[in-house]
C-alpha positions as MATLAB code, in Angstrom:
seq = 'XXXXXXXXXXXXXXXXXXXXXXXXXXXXXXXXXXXXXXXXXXXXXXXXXXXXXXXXXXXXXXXXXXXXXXXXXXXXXXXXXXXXXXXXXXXXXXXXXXXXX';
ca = [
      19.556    8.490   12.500;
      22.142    6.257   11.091;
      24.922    4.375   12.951;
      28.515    2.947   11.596;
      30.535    1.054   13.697;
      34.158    1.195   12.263;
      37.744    0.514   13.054;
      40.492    3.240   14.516;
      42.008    3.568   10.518;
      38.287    4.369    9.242;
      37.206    7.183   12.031;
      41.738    8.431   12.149;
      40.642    8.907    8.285;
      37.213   10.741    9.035;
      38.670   12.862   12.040;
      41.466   13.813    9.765;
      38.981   14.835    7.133;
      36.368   16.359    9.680;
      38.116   17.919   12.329;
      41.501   18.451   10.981;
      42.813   15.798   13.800;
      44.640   12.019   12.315;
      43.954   10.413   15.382;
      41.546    7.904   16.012;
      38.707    8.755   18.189;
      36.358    6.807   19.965;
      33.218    9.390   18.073;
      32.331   11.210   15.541;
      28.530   12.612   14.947;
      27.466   14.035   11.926;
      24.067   16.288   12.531;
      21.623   16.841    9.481;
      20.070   19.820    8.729;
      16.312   18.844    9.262;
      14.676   21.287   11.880;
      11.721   18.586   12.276;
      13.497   15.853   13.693;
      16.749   14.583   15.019;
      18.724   13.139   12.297;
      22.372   12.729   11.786;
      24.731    9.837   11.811;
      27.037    8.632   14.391;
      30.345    6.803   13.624;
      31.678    4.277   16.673;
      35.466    3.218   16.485;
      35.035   -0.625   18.057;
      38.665   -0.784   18.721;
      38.520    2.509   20.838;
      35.677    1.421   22.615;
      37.294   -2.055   23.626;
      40.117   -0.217   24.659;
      38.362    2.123   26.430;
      35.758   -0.687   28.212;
      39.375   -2.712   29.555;
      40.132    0.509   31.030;
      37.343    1.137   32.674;
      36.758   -2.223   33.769;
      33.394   -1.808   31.988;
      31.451   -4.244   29.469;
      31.822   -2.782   25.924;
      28.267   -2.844   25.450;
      28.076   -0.081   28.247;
      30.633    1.606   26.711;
      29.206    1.383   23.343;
      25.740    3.033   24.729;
      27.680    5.475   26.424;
      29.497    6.389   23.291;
      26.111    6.180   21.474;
      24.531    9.088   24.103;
      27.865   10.851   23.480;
      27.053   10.961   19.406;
      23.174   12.039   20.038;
      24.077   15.173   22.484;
      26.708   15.720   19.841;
      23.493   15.956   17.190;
      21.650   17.762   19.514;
      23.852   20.586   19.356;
      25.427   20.033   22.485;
      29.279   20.739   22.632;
      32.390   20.058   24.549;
      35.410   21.560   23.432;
      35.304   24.107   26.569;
      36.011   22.772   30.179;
      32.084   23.862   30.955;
      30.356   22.491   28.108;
      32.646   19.318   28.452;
      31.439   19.053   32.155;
      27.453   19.868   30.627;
      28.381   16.707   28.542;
      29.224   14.580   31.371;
      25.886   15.419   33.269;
      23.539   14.870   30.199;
      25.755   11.932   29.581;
      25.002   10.355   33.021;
      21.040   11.496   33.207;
      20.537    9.953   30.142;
      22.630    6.574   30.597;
      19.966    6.611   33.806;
      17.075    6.325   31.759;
      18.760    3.714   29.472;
      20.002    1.388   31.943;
];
């Protein structure tokens, strides 16, 4: 498992090349195709994040392991384009920031 931490040009550039979206975004996760372990890589935008920690009134390093989680349920196959997997997200998002913190 590999992790980039990037600007909002870099992952606008990957997004537009990946999903077919110019915008930045705050992640991007990239899942291998190795059915013995989790591999993949995840790609952080720092200025998203920062932005994103002001709002929330949050340190960035939460929001960076919160972004992190985000990019390994991503791997793990877990989606959330729909309004039910996005709320799945959110749950496995929170039980697993639980264990972390």
């Amino acid at each position: 498992m590999d992790a980039l931490f990037t600007d909002d040009s870099l992952i606008a550039s990957l997004a537009a090349e990946y999903r077919k979206s110019p915008f930045p975004t705050d992640v991007l996760a990239f899942a291998y195709d190795d059915e013995k372990d989790l591999a993949g890589e995840i790609v952080i935008s720092l200025d998203t994040a920062r932005r994103q920690a002001l709002e929330r009134r949050e340190p960035l390093a939460h929001e960076l392991i919160l972004l992190g989680i985000h990019g390994l349920l991503h791997i793990k196959g877990q989606g959330d384009e729909t309004r039910r997997d996005w709320c799945m997200m959110r749950i496995k998002e929170f039980e697993m920031l639980v264990k972390v913190l």
